[in-house]
Backbone as ProteinMPNN parsed JSONL, in Angstrom:
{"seq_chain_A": "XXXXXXXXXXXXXXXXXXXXXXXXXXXXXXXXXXXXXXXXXXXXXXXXXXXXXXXXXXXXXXXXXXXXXXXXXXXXXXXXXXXXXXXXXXXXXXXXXXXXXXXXXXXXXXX", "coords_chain_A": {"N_chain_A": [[59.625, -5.023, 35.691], [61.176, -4.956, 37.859], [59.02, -3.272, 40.314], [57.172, -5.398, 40.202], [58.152, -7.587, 41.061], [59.163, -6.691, 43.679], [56.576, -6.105, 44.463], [55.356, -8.368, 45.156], [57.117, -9.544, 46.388], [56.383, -7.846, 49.194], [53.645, -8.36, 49.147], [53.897, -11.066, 50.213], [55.583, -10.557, 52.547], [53.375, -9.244, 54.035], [51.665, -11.191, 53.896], [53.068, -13.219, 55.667], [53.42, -11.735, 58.053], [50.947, -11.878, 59.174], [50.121, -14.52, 59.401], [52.418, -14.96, 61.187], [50.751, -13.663, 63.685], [48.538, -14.833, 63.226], [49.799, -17.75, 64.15], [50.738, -17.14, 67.081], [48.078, -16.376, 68.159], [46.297, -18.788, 67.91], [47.668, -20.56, 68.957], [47.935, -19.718, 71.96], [45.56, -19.898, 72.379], [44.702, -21.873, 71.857], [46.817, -24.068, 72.753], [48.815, -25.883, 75.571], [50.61, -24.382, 76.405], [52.649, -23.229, 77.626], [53.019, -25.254, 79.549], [55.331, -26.69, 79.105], [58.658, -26.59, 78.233], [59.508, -26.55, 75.8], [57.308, -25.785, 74.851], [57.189, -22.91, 75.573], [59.882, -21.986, 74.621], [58.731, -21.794, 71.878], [57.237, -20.02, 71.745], [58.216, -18.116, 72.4], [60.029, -17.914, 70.093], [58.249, -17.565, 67.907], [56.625, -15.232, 68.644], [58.789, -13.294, 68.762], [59.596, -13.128, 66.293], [57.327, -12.547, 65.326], [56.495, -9.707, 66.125], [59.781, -8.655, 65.031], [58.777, -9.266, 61.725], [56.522, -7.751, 61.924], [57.481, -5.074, 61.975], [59.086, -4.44, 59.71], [57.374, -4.933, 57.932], [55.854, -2.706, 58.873], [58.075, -0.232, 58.458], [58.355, -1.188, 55.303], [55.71, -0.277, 54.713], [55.164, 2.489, 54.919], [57.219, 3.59, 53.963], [59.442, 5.311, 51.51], [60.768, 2.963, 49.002], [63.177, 2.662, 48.219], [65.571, 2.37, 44.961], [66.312, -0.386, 43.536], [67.757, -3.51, 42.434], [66.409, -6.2, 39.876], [67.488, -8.141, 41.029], [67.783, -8.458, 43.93], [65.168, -7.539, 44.332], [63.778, -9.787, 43.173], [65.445, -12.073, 45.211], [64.405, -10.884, 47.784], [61.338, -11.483, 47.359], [61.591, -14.448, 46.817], [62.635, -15.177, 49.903], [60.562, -13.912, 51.266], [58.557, -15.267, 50.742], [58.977, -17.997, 50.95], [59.0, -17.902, 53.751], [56.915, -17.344, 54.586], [55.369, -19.419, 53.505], [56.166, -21.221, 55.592], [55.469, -20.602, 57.857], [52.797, -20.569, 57.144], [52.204, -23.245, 57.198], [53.27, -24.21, 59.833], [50.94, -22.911, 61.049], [49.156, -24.394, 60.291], [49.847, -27.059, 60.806], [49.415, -26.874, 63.779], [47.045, -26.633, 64.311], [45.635, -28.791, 63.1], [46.809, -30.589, 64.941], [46.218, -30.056, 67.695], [43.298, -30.041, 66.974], [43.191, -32.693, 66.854], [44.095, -33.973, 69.156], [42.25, -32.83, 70.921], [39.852, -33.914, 70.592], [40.663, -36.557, 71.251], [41.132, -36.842, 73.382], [38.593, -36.183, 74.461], [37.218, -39.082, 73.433], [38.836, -40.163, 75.011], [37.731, -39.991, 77.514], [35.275, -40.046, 77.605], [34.853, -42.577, 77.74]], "CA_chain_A": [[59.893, -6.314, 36.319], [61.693, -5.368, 39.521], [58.485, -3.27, 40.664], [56.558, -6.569, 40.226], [58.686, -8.406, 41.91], [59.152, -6.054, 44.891], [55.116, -6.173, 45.109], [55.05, -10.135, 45.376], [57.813, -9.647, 47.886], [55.368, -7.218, 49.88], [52.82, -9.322, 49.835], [54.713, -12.433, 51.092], [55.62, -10.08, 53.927], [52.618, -8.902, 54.866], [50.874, -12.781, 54.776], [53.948, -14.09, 56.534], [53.225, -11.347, 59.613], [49.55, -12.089, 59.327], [50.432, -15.536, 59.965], [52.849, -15.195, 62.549], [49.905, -13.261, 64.417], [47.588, -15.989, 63.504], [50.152, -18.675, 64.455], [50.631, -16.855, 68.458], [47.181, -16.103, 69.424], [46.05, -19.922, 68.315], [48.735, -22.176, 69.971], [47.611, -18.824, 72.972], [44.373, -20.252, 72.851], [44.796, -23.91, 71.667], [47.251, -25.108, 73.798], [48.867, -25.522, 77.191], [52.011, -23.753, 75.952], [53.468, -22.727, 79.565], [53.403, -26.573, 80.146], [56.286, -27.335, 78.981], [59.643, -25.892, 78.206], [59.751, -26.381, 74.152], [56.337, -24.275, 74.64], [57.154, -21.611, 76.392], [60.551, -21.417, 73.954], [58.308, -22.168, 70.767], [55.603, -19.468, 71.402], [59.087, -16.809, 72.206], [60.318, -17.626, 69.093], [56.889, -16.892, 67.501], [56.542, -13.664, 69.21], [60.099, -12.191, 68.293], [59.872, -13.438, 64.35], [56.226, -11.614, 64.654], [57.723, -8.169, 66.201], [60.603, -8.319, 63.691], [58.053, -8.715, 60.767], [55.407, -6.122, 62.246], [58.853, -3.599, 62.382], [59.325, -4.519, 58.13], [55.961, -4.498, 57.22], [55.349, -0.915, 59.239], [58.68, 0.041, 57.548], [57.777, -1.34, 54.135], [54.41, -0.087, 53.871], [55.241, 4.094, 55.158], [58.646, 4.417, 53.725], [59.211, 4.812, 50.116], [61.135, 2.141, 48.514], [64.637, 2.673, 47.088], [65.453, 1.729, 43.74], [66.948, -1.654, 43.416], [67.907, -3.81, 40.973], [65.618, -7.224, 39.857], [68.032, -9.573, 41.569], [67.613, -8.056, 45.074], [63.628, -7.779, 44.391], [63.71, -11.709, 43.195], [65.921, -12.443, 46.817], [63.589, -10.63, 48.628], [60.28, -11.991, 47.03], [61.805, -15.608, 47.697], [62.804, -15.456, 51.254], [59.501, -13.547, 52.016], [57.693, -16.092, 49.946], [59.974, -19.386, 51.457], [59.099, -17.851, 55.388], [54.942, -17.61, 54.188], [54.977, -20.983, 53.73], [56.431, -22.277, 56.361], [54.336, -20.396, 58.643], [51.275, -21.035, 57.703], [52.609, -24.772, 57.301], [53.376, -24.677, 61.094], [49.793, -22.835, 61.327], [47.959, -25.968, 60.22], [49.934, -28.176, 61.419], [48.986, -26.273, 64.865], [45.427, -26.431, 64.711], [44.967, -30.113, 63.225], [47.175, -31.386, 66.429], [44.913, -29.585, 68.514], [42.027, -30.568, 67.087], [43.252, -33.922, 67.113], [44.541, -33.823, 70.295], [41.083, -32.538, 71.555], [39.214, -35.453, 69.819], [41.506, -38.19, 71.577], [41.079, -36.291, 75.093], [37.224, -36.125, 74.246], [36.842, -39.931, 73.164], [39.267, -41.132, 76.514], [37.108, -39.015, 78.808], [33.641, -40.517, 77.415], [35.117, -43.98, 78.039]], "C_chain_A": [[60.244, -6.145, 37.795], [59.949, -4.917, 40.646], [57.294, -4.549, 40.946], [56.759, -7.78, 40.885], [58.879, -7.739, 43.732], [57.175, -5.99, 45.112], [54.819, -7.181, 45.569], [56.05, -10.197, 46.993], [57.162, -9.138, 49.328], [54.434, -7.931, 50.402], [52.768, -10.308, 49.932], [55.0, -11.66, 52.365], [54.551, -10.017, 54.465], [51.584, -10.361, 55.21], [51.41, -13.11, 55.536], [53.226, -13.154, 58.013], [52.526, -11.395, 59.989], [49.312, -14.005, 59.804], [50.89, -15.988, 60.989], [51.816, -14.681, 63.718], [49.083, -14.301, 64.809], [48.271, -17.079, 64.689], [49.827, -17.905, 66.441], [49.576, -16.662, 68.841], [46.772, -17.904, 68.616], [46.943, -21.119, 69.123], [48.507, -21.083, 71.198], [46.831, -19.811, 73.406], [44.234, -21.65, 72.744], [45.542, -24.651, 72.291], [48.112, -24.996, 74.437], [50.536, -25.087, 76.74], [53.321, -23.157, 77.2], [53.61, -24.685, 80.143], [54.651, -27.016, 80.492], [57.838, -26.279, 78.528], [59.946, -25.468, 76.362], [58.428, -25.467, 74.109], [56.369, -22.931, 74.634], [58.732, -21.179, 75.243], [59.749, -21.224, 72.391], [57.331, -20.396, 70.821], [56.946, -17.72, 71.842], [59.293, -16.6, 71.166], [59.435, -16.585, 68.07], [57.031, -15.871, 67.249], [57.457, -12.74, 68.524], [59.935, -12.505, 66.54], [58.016, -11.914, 64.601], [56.703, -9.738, 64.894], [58.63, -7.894, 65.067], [59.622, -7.748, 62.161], [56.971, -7.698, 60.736], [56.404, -4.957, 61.645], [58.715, -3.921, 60.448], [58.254, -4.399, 57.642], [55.635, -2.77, 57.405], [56.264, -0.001, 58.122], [58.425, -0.028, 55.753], [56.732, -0.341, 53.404], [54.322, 1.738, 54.365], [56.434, 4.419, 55.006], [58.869, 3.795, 52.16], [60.762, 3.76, 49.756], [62.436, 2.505, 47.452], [64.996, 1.788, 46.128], [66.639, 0.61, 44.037], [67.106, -2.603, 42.507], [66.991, -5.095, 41.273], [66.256, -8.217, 41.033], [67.505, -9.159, 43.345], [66.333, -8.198, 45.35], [63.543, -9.028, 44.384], [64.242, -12.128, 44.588], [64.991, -12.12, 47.415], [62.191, -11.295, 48.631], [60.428, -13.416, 47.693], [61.993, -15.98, 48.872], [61.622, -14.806, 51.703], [58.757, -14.877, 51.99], [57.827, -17.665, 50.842], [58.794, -18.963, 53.149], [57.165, -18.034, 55.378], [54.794, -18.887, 54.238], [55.37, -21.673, 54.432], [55.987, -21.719, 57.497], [53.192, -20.806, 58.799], [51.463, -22.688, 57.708], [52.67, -25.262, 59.019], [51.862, -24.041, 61.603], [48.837, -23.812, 61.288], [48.137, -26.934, 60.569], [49.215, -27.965, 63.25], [47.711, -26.661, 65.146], [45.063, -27.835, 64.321], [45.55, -30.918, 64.684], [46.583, -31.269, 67.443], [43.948, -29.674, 68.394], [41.664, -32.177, 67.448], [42.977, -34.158, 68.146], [43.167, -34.021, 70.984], [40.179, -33.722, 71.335], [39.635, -36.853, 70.639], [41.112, -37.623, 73.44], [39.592, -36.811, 75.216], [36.547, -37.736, 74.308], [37.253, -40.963, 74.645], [38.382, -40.889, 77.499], [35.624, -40.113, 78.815], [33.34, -42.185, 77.961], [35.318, -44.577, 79.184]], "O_chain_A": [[59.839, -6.844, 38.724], [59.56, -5.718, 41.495], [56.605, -4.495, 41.964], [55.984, -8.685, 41.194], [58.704, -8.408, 44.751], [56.771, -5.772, 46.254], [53.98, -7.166, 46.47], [55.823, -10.643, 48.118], [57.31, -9.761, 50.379], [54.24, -8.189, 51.59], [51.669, -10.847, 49.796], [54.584, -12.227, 53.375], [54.452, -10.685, 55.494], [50.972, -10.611, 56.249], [50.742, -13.485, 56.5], [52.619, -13.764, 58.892], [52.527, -11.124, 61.19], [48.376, -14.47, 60.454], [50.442, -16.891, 61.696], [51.981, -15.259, 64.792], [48.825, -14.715, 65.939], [47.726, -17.33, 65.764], [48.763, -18.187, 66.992], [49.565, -16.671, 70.072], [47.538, -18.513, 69.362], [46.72, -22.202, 69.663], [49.186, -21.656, 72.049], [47.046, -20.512, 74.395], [43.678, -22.407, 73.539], [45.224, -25.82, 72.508], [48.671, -23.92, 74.223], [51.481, -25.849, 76.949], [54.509, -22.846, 77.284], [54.312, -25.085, 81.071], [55.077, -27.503, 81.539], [57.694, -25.063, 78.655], [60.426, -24.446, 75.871], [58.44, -24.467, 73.392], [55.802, -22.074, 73.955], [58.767, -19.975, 74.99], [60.294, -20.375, 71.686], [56.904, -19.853, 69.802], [56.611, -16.556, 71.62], [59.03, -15.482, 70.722], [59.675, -15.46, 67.632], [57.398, -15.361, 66.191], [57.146, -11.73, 67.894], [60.389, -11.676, 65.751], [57.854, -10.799, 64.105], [57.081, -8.888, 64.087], [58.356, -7.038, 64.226], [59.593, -6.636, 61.634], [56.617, -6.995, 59.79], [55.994, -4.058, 60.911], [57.821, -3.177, 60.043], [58.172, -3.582, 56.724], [55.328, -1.915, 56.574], [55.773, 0.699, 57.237], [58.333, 0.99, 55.066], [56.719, 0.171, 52.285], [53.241, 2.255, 54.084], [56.93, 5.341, 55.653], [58.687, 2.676, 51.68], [61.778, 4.004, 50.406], [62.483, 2.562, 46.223], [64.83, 0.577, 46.276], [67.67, 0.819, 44.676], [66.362, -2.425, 41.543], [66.682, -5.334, 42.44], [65.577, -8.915, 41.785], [66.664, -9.939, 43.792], [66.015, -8.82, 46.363], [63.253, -9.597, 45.437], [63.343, -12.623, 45.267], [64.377, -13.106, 47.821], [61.761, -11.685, 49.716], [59.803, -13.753, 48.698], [61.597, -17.111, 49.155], [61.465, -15.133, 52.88], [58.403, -15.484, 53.001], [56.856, -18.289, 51.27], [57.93, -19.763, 53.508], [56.449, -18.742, 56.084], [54.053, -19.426, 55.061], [55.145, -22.871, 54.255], [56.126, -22.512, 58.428], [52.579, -21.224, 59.78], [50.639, -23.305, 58.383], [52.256, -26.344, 59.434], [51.443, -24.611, 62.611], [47.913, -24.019, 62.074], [47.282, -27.798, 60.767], [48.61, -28.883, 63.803], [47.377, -27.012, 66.278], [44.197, -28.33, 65.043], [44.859, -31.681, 65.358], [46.347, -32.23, 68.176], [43.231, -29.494, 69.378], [40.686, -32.738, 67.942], [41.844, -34.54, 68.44], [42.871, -35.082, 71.533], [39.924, -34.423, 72.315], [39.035, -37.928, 70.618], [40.894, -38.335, 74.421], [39.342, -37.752, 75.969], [35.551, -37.9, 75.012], [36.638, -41.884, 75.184], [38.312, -41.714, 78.41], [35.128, -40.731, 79.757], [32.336, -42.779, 78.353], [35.526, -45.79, 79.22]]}, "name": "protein", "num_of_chains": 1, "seq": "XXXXXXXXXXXXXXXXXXXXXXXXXXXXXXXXXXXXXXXXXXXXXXXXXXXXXXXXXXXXXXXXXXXXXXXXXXXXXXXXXXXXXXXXXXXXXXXXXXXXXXXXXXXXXXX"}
């Protein structure tokens, strides 16, 4: 059980840091993020959560794994699991506002 649970926890880490990657290079490339001041703090935050989880994943995945009991594996699984989804949650919200966004720029312009 705990190994099973420490694998789910794993790979909640490693989507979450694959996310936070995703999330910084599209709001990079999607939008004017130096504009404004909640940008330029939004896209630090980003950055430092993705660093942190790069550093636990590298750790994680080339250092063996001390024995632990279920409850610690279950904690860990959930807060990996909890931070996955609210990444890629701010990932999609990211990219439909920007597509939006782009769409409403696109339709004023033509007009």
């Amino acid at each position: 059980m705990v190994n099973w649970l420490q694998g789910l926890g794993t790979f909640a880490l490693f989507l979450t840091t694959l996310g936070f990657f995703l999330f910084c290079a599209l709001f990079h490339v999607l939008a004017e993020w130096r504009a404004t001041e909640m940008g330029k703090h939004m896209m630090t935050f980003m950055v430092v959560c993705t660093v942190i989880l790069t550093y636990a994943s590298v750790v994680t995945a080339f250092t063996p794994t001390p024995p632990t009991t279920a409850f610690r594996a279950g904690v860990r699984m959930i807060m990996y699991s909890a931070l996955c989804v609210v990444v890629w949650w701010r990932v999609r919200l990211l990219a439909a506002y920007q597509i939006q966004e782009r769409r409403e720029r696109g339709i004023k312009e033509r007009v």
